[in-house]
C-alpha positions in Angstrom: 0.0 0.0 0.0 2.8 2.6 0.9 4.6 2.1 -2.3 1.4 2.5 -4.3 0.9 5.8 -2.1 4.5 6.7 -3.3 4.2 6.0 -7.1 0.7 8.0 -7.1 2.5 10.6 -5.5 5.1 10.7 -8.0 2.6 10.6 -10.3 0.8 13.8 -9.4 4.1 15.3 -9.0 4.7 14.4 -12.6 1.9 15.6 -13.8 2.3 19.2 -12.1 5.8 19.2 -13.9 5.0 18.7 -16.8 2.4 21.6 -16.9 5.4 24.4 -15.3 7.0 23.2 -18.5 4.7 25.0 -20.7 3.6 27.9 -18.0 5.0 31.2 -19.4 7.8 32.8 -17.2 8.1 36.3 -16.1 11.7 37.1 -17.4 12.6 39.1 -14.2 11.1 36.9 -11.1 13.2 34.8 -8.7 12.0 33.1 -6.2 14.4 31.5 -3.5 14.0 28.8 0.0 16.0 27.2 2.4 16.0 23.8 4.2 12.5 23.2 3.3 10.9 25.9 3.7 11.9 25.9 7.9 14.9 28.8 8.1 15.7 32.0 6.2 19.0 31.6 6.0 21.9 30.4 3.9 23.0 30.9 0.3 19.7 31.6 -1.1 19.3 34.0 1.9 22.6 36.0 0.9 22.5 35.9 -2.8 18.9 37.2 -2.7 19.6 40.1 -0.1 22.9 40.5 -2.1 20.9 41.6 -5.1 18.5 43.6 -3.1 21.1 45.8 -2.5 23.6 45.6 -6.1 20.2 45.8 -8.2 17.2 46.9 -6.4 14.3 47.0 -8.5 15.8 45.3 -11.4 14.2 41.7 -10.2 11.2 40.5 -8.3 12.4 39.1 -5.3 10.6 36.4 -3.6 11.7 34.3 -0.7 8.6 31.1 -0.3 9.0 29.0 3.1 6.8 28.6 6.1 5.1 31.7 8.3 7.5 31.0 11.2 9.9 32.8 9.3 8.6 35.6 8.5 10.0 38.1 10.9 13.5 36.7 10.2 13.7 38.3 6.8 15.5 41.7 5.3 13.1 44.4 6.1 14.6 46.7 3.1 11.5 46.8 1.6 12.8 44.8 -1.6 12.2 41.2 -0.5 8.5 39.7 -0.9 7.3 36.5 1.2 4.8 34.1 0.3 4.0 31.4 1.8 4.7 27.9 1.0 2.7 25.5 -0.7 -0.1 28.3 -0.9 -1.7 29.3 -4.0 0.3 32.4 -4.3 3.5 30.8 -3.6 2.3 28.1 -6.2 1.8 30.5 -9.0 4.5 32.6 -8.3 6.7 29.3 -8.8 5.3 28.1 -11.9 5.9 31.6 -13.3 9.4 31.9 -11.9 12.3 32.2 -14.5 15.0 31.7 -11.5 14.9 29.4 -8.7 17.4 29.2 -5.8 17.6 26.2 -3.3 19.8 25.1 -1.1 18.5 21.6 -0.9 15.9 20.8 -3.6 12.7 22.1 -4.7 10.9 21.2 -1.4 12.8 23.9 0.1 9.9 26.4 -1.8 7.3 23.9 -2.6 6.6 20.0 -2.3 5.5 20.0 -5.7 8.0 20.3 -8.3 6.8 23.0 -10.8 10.2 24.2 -11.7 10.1 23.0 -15.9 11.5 25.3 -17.9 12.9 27.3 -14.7 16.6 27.8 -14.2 17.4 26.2 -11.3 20.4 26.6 -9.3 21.6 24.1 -6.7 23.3 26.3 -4.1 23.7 23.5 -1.7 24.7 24.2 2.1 28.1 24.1 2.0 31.3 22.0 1.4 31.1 18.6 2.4 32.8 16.5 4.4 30.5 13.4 5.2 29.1 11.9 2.4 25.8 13.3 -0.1 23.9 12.2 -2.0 24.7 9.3 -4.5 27.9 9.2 -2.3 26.2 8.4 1.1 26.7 4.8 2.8 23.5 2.9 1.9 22.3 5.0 -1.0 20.4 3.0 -3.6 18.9 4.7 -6.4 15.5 3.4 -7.0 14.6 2.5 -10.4 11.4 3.3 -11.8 9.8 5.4 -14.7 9.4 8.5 -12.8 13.3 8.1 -11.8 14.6 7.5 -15.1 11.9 11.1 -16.3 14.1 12.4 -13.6 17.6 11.8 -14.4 17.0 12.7 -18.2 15.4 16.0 -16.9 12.8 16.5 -13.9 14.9 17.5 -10.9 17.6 17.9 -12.4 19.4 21.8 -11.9 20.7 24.5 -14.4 23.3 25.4 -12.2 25.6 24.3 -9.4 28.4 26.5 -7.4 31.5 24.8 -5.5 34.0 26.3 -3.6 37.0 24.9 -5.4 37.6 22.3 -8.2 38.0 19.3 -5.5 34.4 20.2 -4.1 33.2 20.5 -8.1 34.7 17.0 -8.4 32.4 15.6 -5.0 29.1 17.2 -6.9 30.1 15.6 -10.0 30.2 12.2 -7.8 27.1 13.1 -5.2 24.6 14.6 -8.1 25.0 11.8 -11.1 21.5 11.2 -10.3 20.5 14.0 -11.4 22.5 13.8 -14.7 25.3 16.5 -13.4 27.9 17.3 -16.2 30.8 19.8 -15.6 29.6 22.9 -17.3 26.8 23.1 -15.2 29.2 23.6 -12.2 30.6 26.8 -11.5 33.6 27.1 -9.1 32.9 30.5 -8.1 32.4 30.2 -4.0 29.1 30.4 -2.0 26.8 33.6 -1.1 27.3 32.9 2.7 30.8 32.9 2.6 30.6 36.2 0.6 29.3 37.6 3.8 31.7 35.8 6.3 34.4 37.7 4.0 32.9 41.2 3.9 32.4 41.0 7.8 35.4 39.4 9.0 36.8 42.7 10.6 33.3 43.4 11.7 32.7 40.8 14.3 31.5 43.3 17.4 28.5 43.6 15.6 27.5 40.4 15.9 28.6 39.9 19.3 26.6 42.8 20.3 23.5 41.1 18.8 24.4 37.9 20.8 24.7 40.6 24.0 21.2 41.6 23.4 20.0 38.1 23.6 21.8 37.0 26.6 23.3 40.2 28.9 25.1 37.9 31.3 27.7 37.2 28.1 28.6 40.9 27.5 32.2 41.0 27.0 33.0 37.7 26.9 35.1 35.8 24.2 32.6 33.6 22.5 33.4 29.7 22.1 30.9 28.1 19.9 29.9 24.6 19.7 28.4 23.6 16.4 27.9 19.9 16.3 26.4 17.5 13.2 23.9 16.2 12.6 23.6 12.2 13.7 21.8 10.0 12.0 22.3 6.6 13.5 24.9 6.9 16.0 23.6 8.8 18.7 22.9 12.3 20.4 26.0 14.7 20.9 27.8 15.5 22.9 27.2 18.7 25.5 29.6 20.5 27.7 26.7 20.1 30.3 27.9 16.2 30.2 31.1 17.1 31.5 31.5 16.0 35.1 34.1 16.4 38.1 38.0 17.2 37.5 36.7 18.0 33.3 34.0 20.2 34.4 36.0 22.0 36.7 38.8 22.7 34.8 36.3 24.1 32.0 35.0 26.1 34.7 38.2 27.6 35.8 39.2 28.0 31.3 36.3 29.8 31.1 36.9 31.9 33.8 40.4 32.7 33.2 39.8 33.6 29.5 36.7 35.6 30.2 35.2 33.2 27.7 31.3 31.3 27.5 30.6 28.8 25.7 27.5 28.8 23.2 26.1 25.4 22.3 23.8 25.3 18.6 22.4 22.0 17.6 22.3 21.0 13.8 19.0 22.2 12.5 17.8 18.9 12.4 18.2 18.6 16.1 16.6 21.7 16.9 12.7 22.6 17.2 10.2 22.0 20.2 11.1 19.5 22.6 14.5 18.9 21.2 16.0 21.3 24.1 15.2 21.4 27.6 18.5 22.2 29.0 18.7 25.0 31.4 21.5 27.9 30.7 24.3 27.5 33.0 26.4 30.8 33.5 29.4 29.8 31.1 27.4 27.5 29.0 24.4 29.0 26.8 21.9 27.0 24.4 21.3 28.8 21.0 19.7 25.9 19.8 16.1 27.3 19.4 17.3 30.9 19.2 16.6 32.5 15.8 20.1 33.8 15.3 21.4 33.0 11.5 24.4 30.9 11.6 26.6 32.6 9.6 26.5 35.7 11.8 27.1 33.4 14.7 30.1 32.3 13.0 31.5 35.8 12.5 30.8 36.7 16.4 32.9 33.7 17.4 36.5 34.0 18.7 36.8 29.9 18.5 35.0 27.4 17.2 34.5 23.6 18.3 32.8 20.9 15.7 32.9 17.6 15.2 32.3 17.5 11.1 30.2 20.1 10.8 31.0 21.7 7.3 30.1 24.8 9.1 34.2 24.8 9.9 35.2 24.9 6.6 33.4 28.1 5.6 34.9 29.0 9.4 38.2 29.1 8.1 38.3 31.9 6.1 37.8 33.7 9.4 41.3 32.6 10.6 40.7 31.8 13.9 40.9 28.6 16.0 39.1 25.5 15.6 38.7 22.3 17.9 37.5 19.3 16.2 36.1 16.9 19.2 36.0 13.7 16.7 34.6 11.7 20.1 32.7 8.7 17.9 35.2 9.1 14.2 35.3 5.3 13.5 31.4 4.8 14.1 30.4 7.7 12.5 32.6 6.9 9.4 31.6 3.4 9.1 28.1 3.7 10.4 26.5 7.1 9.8 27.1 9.0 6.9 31.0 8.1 6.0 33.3 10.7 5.1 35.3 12.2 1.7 38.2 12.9 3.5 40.6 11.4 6.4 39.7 14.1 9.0 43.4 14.3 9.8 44.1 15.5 6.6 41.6 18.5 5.9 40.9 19.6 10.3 40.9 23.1 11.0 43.0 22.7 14.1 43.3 20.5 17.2 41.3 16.8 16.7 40.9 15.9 19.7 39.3 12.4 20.7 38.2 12.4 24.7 36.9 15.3 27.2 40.0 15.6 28.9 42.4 16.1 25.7 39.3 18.7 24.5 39.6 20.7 27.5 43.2 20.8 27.1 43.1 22.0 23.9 40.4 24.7 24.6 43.1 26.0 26.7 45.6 25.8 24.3 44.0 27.7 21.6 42.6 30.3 24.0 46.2 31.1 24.6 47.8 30.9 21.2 45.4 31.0 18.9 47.2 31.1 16.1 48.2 27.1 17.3 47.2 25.3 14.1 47.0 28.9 11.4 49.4 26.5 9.1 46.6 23.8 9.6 44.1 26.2 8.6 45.9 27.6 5.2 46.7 24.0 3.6 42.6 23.3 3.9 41.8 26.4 2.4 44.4 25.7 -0.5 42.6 22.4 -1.1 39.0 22.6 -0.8 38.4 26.5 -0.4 40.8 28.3 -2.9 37.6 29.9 -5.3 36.4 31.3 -2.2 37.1 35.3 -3.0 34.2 36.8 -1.4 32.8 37.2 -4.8 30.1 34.6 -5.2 26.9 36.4 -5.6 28.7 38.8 -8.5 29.8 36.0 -10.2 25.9 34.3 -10.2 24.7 36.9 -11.4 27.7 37.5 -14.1 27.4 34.1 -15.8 24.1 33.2 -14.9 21.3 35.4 -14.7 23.1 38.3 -16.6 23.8 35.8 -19.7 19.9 34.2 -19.4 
């Protein structure tokens, strides 16, 4: 019964397809959505406000996702919302000539009514686990509908990568989606444009982050940015740390005038997912509406697991701690990995709680520990990153459409 649910549903989605294919377009409106339809945020989120600003008024500018995000976007004026999977936000799809995701077309509607559309894949950033066709376990499922697919529904216009090693993982990830080289453009990502233009800039984040929590004001910000984990457990949480490990933190903390912020993976976050209470050197942002990549600019040092979110980190040049606690399950298990961590870590890679809260101090006093670290994985997977993303997008792809 569940896979005759599936194929009707394929079916209708089909159906809807083919009818954007034949819709006529309106030659100047874009419409743009992130992580299915739940946060305003990443590379759609920056390319979009980017041309707000670099040519307002030259393009209808429509970001579609859910009503919870509402009061998260630009309030320029030049940015329209509609909701998604409403009529509006149905029509003004099918009538799109650009659309921008950063995952698929579910991030701005569960129907796919982008024929004819020039999609661009934006993705989330640079991978280190496993995508897509890549992942451990992934099996393409043959079928009609699948084979429509790979010739051409859901397949993109466009994708961006941040060097020609990360072009070379799309080529690999996206072959379901009949991928070829000219459609990748090694130009860097929108987000990181803005990590580059605000590098210098970071007090102004921090004093956002102040305005949230008062008790921080002043204090060198430590964030903690896990992954997501799909099989092999929750993670970790300072707030686990117990007896000589929690004290030394303590006394770290305190000697650095330092507080740690904690931010679940996306997936992890929403109601229910955290009930922890804010201790006063250890602070939850993981149902706070603050954009990551602004977070990432307020932080002084930065503690992941794999989180890709340290790769667009290093352009920041500041310290990293990798706490790589569950490696050889996650590797083998969860997701699997491109790289040998080892090889491509921004910094320390530490293993247990006591070698992590050795390191933390050890970066808090030098932080400039692993900068050689930092510069060879940048060289390898990073080097198109010049803060020039969004120009480029619209250089080569909407200014030549």
């Amino acid at each position: 019964m569940l896979d005759l649910k599936n194929k009707l549903k394929q079916s209708i989605n089909y159906f809807f397809y083919l009818i954007s294919c034949i819709v006529i377009k309106k030659k100047d409106r874009m419409v743009f959505g992130a992580w299915f339809g739940d946060r305003y945020g990443d590379n759609p989120r920056f390319l979009m406000e980017w041309l707000s600003e670099q040519h307002p008024g030259d393009f209808e500018l429509i970001w579609i996702g859910k009503t919870a995000v509402i009061d998260q976007l630009s309030k320029n004026g030049k940015i329209k919302f509609i909701k998604k999977n409403s009529l509006r936000g149905l029509y003004y799809s099918f009538t799109a000539k650009y659309a921008f995701f950063s995952h698929s077309h579910t991030d701005i509607s569960n129907l796919n009514i982008f024929g004819n559309c020039i999609t661009v894949q934006l993705w989330h950033g640079v991978p280190l686990k496993r995508i897509g066709d890549d992942a451990i376990g992934f099996q393409s499922q043959e079928s009609i509908i699948n084979t429509i697919k790979k010739n051409k529904m859901d397949n993109y216009s466009f994708y961006i990568a941040s060097s020609p090693e990360n072009a070379e993982k799309l080529l690999s990830a996206f072959q379901s989606f009949s991928i070829t080289e000219d459609k990748i453009l090694s130009i860097g990502q929108p987000r990181n444009d803005f990590l580059i233009e605000q590098k210098e800039h970071s007090f102004l984040y921090k004093k956002k982050l102040y305005d949230l929590f008062p008790d921080i004001i002043g204090k060198k910000i430590i964030t903690y940015m896990p992954t997501f984990r799909d099989k092999t457990g929750k993670n970790f949480s300072f707030r686990l740390l117990k007896g000589k490990d929690q004290e030394k933190l303590r006394n770290i903390l305190e000697k650095h005038n330092a507080v740690i912020l904690e931010k679940n993976h996306y997936a992890e976050s929403g109601p229910g997912q955290d009930n922890t209470v804010n201790l006063p050197n250890i602070v939850s942002l993981t149902n706070v509406p603050f954009d990551s990549q602004e977070l990432l600019v307020a932080t002084d040092l930065l503690i992941t697991d794999y989180s890709s979110c340290y790769f667009d980190f290093l352009l920041l040049d500041r310290p990293i701690i990798h706490y790589a606690y569950d490696y050889q399950s996650y590797g083998n298990i969860d997701r699997g990995f491109y790289y040998d961590l080892e090889n491509v870590c921004g910094g320390s890679l530490v293993i247990s709680e006591e070698e992590l809260v050795n390191s933390l101090e050890d970066n808090l006093t030098n932080p400039n520990l692993h900068r050689g670290r930092r510069l060879k994985t940048i060289a390898f997977l990073l080097n198109d990153e010049k803060g020039k993303s969004s120009q480029e997008i619209y250089n080569r792809i909407i200014r030549e459409s």
